[in-house]
C-alpha positions as CSV (number, residue, x, y, z in Angstrom):
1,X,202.3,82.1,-46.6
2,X,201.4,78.3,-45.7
3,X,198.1,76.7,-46.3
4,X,196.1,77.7,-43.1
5,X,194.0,74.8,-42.7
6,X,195.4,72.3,-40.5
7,X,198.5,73.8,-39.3
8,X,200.6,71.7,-36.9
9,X,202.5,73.7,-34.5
10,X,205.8,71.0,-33.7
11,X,206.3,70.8,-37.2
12,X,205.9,74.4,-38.0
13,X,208.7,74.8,-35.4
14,X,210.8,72.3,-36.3
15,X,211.6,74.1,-39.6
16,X,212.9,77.4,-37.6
17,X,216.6,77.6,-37.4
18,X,216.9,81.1,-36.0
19,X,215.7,82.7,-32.8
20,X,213.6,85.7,-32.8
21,X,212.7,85.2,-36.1
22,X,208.8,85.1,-35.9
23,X,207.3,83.0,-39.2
24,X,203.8,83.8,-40.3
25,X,201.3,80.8,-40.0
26,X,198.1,82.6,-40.8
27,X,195.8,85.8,-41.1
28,X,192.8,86.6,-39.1
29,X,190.6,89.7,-40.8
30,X,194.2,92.0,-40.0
31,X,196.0,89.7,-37.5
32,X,198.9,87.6,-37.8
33,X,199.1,84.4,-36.8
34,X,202.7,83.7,-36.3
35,X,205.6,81.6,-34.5
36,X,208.9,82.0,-33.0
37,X,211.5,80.2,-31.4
38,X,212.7,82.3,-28.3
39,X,216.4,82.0,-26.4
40,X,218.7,84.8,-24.8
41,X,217.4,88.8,-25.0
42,X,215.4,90.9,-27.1
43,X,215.5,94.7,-27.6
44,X,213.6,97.0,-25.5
45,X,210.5,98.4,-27.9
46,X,207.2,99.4,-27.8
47,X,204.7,99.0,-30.5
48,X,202.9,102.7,-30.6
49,X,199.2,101.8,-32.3
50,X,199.4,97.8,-31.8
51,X,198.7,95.1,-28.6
52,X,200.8,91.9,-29.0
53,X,199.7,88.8,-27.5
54,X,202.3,86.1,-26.4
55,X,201.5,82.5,-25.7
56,X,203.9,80.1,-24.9
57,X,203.9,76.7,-26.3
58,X,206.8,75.6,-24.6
59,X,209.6,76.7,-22.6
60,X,209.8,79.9,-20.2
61,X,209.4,82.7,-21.0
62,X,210.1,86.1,-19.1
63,X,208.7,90.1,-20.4
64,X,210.5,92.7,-18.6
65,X,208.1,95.6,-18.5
66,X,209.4,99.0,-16.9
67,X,208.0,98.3,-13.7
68,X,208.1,94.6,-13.4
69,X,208.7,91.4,-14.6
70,X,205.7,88.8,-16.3
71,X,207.2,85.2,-16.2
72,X,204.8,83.0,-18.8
73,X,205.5,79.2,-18.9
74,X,203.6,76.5,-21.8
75,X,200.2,76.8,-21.6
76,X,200.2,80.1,-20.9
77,X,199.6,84.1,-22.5
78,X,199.9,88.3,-21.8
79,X,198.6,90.7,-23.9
80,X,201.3,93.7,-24.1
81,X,198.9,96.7,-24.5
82,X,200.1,99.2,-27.3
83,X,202.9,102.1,-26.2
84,X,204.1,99.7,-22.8
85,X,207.7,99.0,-23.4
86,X,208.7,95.4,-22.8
87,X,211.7,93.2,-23.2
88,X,211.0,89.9,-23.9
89,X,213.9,87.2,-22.5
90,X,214.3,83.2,-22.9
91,X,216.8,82.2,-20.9
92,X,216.3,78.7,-22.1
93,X,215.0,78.1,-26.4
94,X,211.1,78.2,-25.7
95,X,208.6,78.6,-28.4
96,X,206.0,81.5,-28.3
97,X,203.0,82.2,-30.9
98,X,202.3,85.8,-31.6
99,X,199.4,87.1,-32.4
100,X,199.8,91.3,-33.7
101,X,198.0,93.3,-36.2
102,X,199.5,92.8,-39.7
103,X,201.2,96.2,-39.6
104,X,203.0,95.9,-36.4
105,X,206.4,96.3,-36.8
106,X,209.2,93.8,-35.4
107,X,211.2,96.0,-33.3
108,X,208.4,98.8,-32.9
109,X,210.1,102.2,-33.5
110,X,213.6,100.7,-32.6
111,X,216.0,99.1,-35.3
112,X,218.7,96.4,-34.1
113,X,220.5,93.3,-35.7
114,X,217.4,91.5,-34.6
115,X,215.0,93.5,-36.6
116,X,213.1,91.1,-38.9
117,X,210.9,92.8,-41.9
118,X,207.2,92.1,-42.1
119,X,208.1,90.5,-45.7
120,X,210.8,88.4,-44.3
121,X,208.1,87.3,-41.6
122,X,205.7,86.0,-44.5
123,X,208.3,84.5,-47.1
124,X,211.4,83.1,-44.8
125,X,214.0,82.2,-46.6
């Protein structure tokens, strides 16, 4: 993990070459602090003990829920409550930062070709 003190957000995303691949920036008591760079369609999932907060930096981005649709833009966040599906979907590369309990899992209960280890998360490679 990176020196938390004096974290610049730009640069942290300019080193991110892959979508959906959150990076971890920083801990808070037992939340992550992390990044992503956001284009085309997630996977349906649900996170069964953990709330996820999303806040755009920049960009659009929309979070299909099962019975509607949350459309966040820069400057903006949602907290997805634990056990409510949700679909997250960029049709354009925006940039989120994630804030989630250090044992949420990726993907929740679901595994997919987007799936991205907690480990992976912390050391990129």
């Amino acid at each position: 993990m990176i020196n938390t003190l004096g974290i610049n957000l730009r640069n942290e995303l300019d080193t991110l070459t892959e979508y959906w691949k959150p990076r971890v920036l920083g801990r808070v008591n037992n939340q992550f602090v992390k990044i992503a760079k956001l284009k085309g369609e997630f996977v349906w999932h649900a996170h069964e003990h953990e709330d996820e907060m999303f806040s755009v930096i920049y960009g659009t981005l929309c979070i299909q829920l099962e019975d509607r649709t949350i459309v966040l833009n820069a400057g903006e966040f949602c907290i997805i409550p634990k056990r409510v599906r949700h679909k997250p979907i960029a049709e354009d590369e925006c940039a989120v930062m994630l804030i989630e309990t250090d044992t949420t899992l990726h993907t929740g209960g679901e595994r997919s070709p987007l799936t991205v280890s907690i480990d992976d998360q912390l050391y990129p490679a």
